[in-house]
N, C-alpha and C positions, 0 to 999 in steps of 0.2 A: 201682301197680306199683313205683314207685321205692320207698316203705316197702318194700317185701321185697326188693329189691336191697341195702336200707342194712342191711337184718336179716340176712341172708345176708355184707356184709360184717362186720356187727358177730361175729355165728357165729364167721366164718373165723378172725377176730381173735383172738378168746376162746380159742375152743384151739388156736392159736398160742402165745397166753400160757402158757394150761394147760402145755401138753408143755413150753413153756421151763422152766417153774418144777419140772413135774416133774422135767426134765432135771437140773436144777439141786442138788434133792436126792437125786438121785441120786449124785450128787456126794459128799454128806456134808455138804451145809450144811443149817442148821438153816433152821425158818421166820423165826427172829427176823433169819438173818443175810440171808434174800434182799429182806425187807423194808428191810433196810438199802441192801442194791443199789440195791435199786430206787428 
């Protein structure tokens, strides 16, 4: 049970990132520059 609770937060996690990063170029930054962000 706890393995799928930590898989379910690792998920949420992931596309949390996801949308930031898409947010991000959405923006107009490049991939090289959000790797710099980050």
């Amino acid at each position: 049970m706890t393995d799928k609770v930590q898989a379910k937060k690792d998920l949420e996690f992931c596309t949390a990132e996801l949308s930031k990063y898409q947010n991000l170029s959405r923006s107009g930054l490049t991939r090289d520059e959000m790797l710099a962000i980050d």
